[in-house]
TIKOL-871421 format. One record per residue: residue in three letters; z, x, y of N, C-alpha, C in turn. Coordinates in nm, 3 decimals. Example, Ala and Ser with C-alpha at 12.3 -4.5 7.8 and 13.67 -1.06 7.14 Angstrom:
kolkol, n.up, n.east, n.north, ca.up, ca.east, ca.north, c.up, c.east, c.north
ALA, 0.780, 1.319, -0.569, 0.780, 1.230, -0.450, 0.780, 1.320, -0.330
SER, 0.708, 1.285, -0.225, 0.714, 1.367, -0.106, 0.787, 1.290, 0.003
END
This chain:
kolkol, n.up, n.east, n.north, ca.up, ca.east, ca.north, c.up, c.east, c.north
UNK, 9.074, 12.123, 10.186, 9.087, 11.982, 10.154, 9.020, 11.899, 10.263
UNK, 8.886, 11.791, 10.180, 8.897, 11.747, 10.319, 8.882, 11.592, 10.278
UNK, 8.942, 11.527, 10.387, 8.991, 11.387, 10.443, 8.880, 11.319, 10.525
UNK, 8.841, 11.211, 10.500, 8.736, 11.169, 10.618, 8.788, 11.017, 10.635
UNK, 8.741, 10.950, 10.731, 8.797, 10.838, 10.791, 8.634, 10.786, 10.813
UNK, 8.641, 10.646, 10.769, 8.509, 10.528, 10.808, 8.560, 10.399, 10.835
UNK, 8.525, 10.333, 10.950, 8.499, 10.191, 10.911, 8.386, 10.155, 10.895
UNK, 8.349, 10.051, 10.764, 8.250, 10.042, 10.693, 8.199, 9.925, 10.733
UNK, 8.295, 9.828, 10.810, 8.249, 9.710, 10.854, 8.184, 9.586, 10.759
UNK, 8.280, 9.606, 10.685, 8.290, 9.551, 10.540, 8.221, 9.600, 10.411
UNK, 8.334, 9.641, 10.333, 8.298, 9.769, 10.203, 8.223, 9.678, 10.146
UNK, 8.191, 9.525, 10.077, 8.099, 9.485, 10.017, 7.977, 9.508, 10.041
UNK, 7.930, 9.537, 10.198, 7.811, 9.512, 10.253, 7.776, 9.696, 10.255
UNK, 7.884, 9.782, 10.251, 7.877, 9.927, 10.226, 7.832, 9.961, 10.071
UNK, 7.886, 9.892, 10.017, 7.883, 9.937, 9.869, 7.727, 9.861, 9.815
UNK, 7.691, 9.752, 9.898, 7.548, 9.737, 9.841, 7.419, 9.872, 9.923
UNK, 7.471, 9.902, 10.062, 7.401, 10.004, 10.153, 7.406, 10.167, 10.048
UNK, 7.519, 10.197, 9.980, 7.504, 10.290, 9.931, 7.593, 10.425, 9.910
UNK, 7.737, 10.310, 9.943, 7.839, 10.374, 9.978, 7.931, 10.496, 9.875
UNK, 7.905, 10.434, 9.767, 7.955, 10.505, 9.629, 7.863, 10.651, 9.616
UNK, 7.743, 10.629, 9.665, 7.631, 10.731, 9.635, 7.664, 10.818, 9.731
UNK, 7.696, 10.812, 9.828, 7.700, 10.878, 9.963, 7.851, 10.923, 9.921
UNK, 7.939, 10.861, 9.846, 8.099, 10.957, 9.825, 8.046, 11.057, 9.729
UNK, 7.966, 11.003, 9.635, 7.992, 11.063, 9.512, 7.926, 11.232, 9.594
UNK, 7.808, 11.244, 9.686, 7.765, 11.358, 9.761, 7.827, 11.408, 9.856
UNK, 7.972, 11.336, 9.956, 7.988, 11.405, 10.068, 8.122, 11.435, 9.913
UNK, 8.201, 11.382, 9.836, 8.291, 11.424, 9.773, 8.421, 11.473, 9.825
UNK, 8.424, 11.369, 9.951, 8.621, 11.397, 10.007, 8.746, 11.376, 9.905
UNK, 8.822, 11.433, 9.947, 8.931, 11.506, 9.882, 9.018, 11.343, 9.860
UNK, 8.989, 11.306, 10.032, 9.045, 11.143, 10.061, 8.955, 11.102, 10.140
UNK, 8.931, 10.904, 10.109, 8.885, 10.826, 10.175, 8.922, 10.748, 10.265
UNK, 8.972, 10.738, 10.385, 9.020, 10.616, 10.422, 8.888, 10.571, 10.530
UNK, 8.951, 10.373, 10.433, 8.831, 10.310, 10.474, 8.907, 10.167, 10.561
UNK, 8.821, 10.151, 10.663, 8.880, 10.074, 10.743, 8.781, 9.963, 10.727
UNK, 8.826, 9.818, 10.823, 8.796, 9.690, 10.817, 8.669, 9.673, 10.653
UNK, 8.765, 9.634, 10.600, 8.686, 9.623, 10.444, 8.653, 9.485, 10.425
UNK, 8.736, 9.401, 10.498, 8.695, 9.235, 10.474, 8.688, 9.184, 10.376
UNK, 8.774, 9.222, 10.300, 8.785, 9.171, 10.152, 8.923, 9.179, 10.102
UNK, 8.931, 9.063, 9.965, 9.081, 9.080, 9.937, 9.037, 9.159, 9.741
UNK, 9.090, 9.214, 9.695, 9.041, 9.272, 9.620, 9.024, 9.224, 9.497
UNK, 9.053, 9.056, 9.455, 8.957, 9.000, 9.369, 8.812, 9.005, 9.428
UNK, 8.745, 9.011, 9.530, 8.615, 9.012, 9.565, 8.598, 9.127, 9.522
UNK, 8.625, 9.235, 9.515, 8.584, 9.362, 9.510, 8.522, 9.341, 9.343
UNK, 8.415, 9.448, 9.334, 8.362, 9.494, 9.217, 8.462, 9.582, 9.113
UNK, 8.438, 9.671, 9.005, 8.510, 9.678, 8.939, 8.486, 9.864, 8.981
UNK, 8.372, 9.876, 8.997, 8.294, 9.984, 9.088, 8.404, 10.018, 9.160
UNK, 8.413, 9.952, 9.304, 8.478, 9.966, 9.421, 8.676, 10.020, 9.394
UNK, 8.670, 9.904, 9.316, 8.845, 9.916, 9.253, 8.871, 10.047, 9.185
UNK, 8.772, 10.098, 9.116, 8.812, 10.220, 8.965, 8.689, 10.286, 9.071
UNK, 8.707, 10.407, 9.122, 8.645, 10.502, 9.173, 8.643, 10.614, 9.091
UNK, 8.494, 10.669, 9.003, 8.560, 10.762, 8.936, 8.622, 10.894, 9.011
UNK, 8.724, 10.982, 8.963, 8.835, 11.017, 9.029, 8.935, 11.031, 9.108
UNK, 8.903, 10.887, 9.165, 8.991, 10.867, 9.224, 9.091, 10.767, 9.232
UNK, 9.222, 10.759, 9.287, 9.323, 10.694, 9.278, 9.298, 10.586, 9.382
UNK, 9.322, 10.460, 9.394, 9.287, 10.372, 9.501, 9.430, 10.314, 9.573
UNK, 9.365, 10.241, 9.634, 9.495, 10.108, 9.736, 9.427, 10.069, 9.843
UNK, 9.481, 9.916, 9.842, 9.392, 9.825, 9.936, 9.527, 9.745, 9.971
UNK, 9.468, 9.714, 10.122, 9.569, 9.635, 10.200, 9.458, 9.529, 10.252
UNK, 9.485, 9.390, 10.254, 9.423, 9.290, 10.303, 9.459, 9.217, 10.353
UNK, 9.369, 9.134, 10.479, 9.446, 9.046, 10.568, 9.457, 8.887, 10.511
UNK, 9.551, 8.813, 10.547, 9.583, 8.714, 10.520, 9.444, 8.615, 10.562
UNK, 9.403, 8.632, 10.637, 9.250, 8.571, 10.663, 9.098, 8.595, 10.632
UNK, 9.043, 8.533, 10.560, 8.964, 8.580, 10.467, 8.877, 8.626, 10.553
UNK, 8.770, 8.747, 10.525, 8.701, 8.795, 10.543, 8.732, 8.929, 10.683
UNK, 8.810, 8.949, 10.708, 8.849, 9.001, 10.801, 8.980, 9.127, 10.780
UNK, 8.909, 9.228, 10.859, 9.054, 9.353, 10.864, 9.050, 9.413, 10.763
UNK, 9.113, 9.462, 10.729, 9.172, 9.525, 10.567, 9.145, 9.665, 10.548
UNK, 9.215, 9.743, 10.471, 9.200, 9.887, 10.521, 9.200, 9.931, 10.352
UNK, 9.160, 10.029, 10.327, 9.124, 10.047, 10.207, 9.183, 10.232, 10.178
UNK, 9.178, 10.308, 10.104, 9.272, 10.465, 10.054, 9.199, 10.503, 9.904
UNK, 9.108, 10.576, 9.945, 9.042, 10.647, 9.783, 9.120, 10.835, 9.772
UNK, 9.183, 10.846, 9.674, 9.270, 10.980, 9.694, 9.268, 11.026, 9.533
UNK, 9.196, 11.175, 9.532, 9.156, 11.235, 9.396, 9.313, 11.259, 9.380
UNK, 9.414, 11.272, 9.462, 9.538, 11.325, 9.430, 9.626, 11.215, 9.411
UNK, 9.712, 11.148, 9.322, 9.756, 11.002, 9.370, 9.864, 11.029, 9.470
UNK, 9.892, 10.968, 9.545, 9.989, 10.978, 9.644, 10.126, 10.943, 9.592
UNK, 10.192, 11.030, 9.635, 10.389, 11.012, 9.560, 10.389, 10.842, 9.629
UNK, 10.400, 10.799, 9.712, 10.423, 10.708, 9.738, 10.311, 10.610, 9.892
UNK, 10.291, 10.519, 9.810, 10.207, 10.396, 9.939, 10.312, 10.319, 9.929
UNK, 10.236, 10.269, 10.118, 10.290, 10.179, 10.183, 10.245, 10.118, 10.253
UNK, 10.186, 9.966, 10.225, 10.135, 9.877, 10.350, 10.191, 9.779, 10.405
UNK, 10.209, 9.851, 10.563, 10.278, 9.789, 10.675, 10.382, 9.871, 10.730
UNK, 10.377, 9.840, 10.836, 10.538, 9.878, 10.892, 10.649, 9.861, 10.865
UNK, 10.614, 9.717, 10.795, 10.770, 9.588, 10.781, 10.804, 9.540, 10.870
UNK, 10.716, 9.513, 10.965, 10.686, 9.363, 11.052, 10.570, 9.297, 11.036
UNK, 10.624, 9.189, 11.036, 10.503, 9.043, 10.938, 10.427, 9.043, 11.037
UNK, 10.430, 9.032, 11.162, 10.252, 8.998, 11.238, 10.205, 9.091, 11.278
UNK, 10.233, 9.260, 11.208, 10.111, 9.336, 11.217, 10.079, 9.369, 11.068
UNK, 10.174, 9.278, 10.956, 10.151, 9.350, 10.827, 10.029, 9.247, 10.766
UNK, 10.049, 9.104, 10.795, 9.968, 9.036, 10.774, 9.820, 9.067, 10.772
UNK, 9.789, 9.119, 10.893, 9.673, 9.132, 10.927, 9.587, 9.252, 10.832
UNK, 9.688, 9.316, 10.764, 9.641, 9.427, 10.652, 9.510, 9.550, 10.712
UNK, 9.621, 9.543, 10.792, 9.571, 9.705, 10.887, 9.611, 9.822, 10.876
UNK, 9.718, 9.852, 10.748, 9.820, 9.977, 10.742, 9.815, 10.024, 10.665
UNK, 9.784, 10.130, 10.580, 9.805, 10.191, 10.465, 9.888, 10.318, 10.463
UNK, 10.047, 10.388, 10.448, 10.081, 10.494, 10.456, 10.085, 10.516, 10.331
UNK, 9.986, 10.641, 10.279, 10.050, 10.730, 10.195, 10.110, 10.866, 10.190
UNK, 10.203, 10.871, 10.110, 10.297, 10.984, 10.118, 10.248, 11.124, 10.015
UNK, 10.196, 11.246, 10.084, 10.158, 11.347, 9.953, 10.283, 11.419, 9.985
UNK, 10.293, 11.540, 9.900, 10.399, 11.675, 9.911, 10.386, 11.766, 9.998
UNK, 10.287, 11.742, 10.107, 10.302, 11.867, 10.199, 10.269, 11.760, 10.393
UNK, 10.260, 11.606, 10.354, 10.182, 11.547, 10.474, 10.193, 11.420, 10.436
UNK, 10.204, 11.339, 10.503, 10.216, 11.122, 10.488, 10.051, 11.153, 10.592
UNK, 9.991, 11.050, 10.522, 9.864, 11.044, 10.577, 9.899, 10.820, 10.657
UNK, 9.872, 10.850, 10.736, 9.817, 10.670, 10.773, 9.716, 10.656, 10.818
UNK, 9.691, 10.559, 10.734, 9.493, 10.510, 10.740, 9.523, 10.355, 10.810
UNK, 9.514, 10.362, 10.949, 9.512, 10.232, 11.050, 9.401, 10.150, 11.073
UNK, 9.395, 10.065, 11.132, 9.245, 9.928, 11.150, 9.347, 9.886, 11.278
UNK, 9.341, 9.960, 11.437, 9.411, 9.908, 11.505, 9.354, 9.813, 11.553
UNK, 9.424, 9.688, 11.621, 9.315, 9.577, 11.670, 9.255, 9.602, 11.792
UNK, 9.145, 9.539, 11.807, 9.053, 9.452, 11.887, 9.090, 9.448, 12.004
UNK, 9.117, 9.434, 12.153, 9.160, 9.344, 12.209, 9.040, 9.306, 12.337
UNK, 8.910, 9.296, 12.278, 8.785, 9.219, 12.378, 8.781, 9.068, 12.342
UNK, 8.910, 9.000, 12.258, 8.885, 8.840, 12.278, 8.933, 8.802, 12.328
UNK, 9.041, 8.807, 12.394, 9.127, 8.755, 12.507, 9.240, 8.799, 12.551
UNK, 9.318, 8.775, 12.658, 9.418, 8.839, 12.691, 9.535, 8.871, 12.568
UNK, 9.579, 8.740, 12.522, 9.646, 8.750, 12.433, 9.612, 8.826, 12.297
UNK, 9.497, 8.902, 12.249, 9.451, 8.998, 12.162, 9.501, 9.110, 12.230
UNK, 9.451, 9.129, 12.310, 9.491, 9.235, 12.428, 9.602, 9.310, 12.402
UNK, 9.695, 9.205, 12.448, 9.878, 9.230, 12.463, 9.916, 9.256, 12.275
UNK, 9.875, 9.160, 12.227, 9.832, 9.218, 12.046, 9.867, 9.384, 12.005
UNK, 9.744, 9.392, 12.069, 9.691, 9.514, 12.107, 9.791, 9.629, 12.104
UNK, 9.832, 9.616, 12.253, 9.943, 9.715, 12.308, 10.045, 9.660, 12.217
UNK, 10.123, 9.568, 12.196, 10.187, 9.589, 12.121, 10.221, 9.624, 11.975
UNK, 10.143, 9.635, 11.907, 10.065, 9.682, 11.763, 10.073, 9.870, 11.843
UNK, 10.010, 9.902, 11.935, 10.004, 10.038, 11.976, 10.181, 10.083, 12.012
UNK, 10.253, 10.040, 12.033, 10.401, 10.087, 12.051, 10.430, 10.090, 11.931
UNK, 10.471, 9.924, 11.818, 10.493, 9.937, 11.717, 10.494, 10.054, 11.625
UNK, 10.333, 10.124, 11.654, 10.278, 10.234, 11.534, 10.382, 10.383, 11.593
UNK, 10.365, 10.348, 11.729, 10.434, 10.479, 11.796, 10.550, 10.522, 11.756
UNK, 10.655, 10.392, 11.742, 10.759, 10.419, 11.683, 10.772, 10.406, 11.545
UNK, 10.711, 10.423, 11.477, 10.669, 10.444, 11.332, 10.675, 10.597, 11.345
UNK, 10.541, 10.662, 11.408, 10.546, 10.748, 11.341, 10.640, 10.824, 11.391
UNK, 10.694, 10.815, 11.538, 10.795, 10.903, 11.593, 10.881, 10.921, 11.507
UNK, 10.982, 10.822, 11.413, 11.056, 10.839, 11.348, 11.041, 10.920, 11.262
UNK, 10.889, 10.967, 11.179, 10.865, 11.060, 11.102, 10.884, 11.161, 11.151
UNK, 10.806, 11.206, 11.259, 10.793, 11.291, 11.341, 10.969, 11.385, 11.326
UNK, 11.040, 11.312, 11.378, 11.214, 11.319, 11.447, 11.251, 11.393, 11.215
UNK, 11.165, 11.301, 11.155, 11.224, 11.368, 11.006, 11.160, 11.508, 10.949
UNK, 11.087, 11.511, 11.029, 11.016, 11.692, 11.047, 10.904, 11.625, 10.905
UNK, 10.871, 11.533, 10.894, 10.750, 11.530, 10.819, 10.627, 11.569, 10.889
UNK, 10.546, 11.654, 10.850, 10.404, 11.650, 10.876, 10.273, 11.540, 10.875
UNK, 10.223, 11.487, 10.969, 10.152, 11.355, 10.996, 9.998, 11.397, 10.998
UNK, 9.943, 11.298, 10.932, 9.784, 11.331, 11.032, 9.796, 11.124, 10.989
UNK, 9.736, 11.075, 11.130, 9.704, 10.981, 11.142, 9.502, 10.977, 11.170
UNK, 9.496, 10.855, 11.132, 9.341, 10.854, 11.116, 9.304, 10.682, 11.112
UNK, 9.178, 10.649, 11.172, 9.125, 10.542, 11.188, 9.047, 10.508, 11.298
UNK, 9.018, 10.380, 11.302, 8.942, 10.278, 11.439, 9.066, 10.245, 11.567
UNK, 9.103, 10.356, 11.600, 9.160, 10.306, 11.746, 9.156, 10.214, 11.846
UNK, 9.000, 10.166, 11.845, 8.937, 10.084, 11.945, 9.004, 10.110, 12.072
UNK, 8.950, 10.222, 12.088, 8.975, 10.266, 12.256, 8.912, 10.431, 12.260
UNK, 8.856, 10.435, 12.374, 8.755, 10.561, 12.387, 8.880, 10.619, 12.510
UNK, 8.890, 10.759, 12.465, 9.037, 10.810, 12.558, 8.949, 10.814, 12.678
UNK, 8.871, 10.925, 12.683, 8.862, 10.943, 12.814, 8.711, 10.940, 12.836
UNK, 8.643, 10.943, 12.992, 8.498, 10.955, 13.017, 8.422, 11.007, 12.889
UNK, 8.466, 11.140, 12.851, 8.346, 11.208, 12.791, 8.344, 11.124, 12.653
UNK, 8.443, 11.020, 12.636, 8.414, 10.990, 12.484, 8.325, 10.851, 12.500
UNK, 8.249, 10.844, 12.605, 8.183, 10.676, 12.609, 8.070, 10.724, 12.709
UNK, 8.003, 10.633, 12.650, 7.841, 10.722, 12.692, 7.853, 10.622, 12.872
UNK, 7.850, 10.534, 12.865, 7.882, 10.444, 13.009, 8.031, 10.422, 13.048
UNK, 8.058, 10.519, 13.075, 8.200, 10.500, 13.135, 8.238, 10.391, 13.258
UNK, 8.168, 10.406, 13.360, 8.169, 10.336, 13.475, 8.164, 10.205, 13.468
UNK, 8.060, 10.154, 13.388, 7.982, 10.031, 13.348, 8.140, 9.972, 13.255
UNK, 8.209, 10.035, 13.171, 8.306, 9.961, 13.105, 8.486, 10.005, 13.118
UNK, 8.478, 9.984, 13.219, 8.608, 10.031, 13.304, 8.695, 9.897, 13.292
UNK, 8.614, 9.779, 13.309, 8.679, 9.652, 13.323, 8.686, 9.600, 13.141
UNK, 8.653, 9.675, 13.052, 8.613, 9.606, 12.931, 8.763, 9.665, 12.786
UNK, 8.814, 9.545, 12.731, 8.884, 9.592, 12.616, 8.855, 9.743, 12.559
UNK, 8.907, 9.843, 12.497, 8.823, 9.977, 12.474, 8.828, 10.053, 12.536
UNK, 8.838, 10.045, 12.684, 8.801, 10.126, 12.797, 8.881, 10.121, 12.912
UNK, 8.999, 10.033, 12.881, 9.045, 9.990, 12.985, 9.151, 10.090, 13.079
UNK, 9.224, 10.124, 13.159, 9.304, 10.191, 13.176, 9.417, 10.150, 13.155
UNK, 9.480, 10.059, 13.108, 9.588, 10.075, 13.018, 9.612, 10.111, 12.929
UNK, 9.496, 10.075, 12.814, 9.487, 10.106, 12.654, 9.444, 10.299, 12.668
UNK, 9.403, 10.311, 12.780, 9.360, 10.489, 12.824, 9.481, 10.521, 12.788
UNK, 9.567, 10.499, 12.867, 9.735, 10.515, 12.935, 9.791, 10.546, 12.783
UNK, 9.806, 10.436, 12.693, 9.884, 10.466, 12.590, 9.844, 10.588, 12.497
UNK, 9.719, 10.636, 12.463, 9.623, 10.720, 12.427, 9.733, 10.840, 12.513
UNK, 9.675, 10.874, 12.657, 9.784, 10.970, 12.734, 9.915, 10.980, 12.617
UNK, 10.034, 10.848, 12.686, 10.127, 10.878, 12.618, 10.140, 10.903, 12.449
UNK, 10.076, 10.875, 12.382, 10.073, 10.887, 12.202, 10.057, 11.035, 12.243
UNK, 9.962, 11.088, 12.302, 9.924, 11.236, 12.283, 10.088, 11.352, 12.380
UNK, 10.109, 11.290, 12.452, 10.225, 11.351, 12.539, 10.376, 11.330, 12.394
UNK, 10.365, 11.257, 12.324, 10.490, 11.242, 12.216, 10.447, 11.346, 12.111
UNK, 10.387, 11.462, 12.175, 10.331, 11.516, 12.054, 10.226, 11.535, 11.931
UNK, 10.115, 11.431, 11.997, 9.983, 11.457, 11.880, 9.898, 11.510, 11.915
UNK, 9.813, 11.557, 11.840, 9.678, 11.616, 11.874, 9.534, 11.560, 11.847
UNK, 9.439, 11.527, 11.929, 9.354, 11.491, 11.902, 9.228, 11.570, 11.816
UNK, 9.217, 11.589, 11.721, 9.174, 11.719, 11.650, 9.006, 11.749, 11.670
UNK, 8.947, 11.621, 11.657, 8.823, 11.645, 11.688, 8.806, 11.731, 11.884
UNK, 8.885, 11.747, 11.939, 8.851, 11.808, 12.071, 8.905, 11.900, 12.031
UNK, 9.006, 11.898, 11.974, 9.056, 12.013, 11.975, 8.933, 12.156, 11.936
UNK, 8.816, 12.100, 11.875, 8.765, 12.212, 11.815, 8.573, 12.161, 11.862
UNK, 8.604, 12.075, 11.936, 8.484, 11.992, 12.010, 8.485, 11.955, 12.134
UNK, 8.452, 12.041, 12.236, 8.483, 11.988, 12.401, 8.385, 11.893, 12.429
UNK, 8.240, 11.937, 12.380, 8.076, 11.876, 12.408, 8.099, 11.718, 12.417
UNK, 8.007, 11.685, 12.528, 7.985, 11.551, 12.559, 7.903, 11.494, 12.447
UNK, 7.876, 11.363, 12.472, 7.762, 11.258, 12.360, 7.823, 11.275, 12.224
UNK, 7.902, 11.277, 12.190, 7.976, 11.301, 12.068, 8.015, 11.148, 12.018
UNK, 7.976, 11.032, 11.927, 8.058, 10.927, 11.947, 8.061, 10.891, 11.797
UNK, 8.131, 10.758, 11.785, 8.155, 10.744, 11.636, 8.137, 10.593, 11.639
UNK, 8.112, 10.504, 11.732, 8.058, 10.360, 11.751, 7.969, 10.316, 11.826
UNK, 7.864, 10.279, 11.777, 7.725, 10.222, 11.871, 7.682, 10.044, 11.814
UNK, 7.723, 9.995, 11.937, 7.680, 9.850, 11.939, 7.547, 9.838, 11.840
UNK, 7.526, 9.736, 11.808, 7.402, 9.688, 11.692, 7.278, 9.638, 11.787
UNK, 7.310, 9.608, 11.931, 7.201, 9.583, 11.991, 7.174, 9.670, 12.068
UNK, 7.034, 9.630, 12.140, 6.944, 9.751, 12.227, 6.931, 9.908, 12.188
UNK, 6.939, 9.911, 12.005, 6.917, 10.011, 11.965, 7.003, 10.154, 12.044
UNK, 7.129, 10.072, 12.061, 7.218, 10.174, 12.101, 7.256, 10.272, 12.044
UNK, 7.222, 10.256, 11.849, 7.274, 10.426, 11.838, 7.166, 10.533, 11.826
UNK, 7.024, 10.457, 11.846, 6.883, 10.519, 11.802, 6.929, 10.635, 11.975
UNK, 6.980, 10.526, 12.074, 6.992, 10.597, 12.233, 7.083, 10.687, 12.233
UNK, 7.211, 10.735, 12.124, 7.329, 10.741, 12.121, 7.412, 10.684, 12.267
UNK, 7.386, 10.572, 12.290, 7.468, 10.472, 12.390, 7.599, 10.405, 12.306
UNK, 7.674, 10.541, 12.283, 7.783, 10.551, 12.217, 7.900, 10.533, 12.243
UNK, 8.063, 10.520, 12.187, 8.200, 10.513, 12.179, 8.255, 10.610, 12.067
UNK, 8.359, 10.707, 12.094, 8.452, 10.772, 12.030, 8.567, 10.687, 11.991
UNK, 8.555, 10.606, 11.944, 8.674, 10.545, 11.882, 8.727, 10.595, 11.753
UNK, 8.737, 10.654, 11.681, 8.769, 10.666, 11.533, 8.789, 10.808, 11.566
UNK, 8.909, 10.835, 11.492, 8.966, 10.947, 11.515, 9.025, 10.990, 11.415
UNK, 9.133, 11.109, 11.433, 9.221, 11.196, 11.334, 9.311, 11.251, 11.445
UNK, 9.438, 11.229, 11.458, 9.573, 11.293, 11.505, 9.665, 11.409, 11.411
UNK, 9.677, 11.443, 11.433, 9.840, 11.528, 11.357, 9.918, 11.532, 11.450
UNK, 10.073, 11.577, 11.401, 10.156, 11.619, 11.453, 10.150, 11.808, 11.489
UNK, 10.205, 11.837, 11.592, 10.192, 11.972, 11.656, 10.248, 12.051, 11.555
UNK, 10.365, 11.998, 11.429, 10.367, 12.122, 11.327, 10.307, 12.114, 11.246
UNK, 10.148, 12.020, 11.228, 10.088, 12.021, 11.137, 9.953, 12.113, 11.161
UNK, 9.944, 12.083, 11.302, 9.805, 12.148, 11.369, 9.748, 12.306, 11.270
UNK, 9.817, 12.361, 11.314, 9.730, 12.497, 11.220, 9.705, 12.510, 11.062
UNK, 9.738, 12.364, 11.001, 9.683, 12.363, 10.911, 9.516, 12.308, 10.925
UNK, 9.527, 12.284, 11.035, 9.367, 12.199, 11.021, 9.239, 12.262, 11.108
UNK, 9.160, 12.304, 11.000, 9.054, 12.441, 11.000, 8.919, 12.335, 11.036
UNK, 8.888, 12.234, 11.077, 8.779, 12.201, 11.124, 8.776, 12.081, 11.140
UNK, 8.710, 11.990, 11.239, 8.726, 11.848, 11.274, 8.553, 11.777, 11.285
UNK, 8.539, 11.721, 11.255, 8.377, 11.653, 11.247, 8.385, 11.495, 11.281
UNK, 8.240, 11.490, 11.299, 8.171, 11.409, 11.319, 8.038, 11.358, 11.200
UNK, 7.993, 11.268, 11.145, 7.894, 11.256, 11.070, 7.858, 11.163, 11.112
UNK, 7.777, 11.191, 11.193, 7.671, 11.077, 11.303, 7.519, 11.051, 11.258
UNK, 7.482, 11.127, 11.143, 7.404, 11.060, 11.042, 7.449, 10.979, 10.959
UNK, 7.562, 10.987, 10.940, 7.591, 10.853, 10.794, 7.562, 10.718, 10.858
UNK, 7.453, 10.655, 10.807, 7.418, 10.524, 10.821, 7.521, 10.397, 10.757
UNK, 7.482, 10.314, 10.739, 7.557, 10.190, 10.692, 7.666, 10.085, 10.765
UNK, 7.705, 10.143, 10.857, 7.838, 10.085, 10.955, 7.757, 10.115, 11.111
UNK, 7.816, 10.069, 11.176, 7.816, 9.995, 11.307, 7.903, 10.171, 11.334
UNK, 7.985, 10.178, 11.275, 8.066, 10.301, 11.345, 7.990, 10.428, 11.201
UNK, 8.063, 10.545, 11.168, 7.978, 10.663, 11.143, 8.158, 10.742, 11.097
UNK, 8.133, 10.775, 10.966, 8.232, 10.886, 10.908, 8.285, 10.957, 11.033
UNK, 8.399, 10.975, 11.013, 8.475, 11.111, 11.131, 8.553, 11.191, 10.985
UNK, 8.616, 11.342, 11.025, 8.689, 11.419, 10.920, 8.728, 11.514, 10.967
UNK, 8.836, 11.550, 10.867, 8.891, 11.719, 10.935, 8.915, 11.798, 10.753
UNK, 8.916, 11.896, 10.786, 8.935, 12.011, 10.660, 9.103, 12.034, 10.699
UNK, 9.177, 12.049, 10.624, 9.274, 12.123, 10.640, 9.328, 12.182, 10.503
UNK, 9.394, 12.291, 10.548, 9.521, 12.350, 10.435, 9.589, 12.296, 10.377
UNK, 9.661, 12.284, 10.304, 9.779, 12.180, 10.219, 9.916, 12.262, 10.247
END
């Protein structure tokens, strides 16, 4: 089965690039699609009715911005967008769906390079989720979390480490929580089966940073430690064009 994770950096502007064509050939099992920027009267009729697949869209209260999107050939026993707190549900960054062997969450965590107060946003949106999923965790459900983290864990996942030490993304606090999420038990899956440097999944739009791969590992895939040996391979698709960031995925067992 396999699962892949994109932010598309708005699915309208994906779906004219070639986005449907490019599912209908990579043919994941599941889609989750991050910052879609749309509320889903904008959406096409295309985008909404995927053939075979089951959909759900979460959107932010502010137009054009955020929104996280779930294409699944299997329908999910049960979705859910949000935590059930209003100022991270608003922002329509959450999608949990529930299958019979795994709850998948497809996240759009925020930003925090606009100001301090995004920042603190930030970290707090990053505890919030923590204790989300811990509670699953504590119900012996099986997790794989997936999305735009916006934060590169460590050196090898940022092509200029040094240079952005002082910068949202990179910072050593937002590092810190990364540490602790992974110490409560998750796994970062793409290392797990990928040590190699230059590996990234976000390249700025200027100075032809991804032609340089003058890259960021932000976008990821977690599980929980009793989910781990179900999951037989972790990727990267650093050819898929269209987004600012680049498909990430893992294969696993059911």
């Amino acid at each position: 089965m396999q699962i892949i994770s994109w932010n598309v950096n708005g699915i309208r502007s994906a779906y004219r690039k070639g986005l449907l064509n490019w599912m209908s050939r990579q043919d994941p099992d599941i889609l989750c699609v991050q910052e879609t920027k749309a509320y889903m009267e904008q959406l096409s009729f295309d985008l909404l009715h995927v053939n075979g697949y089951h959909s759900a869209f979460s959107s932010a209260y502010k137009k054009g911005y955020s929104g996280v999107a779930l294409y699944s050939k299997q329908k999910p026993n049960h979705i859910q967008t949000g935590f059930g707190i209003e100022k991270y549900d608003r922002e329509g960054r959450i999608i949990v769906a529930e299958y019979d062997n795994f709850v998948l969450l497809n996240i759009y965590f925020p930003n925090g390079q606009k100001n301090d107060e995004r920042l603190q946003y930030k970290l707090d949106f990053y505890d919030a989720f923590l204790d989300v999923v811990d509670s699953m965790n504590r119900e012996g459900k099986n997790i794989i979390i997936c999305g735009d983290v916006n934060t590169a864990h460590k050196p090898i996942d940022i092509a200029r480490p040094k240079e952005n030490q002082t910068v949202s993304g990179f910072l050593p606090v937002e590092r810190e929580w990364i540490d602790k999420f992974i110490s409560h038990g998750y796994i970062d899956t793409f290392r797990k089966f990928h040590p190699e440097p230059d590996q990234y999944t976000w390249w700025s739009m200027r100075a032809r940073a991804r032609e340089r791969n003058i890259g960021w590992r932000i976008d990821y895939f977690f599980v929980n430690e009793r989910f781990v040996n179900n999951v037989k391979d972790a990727f990267i698709l650093s050819d898929v064009s269209g987004s600012d960031h680049c498909p990430v995925g893992i294969e696993i067992t059911k």
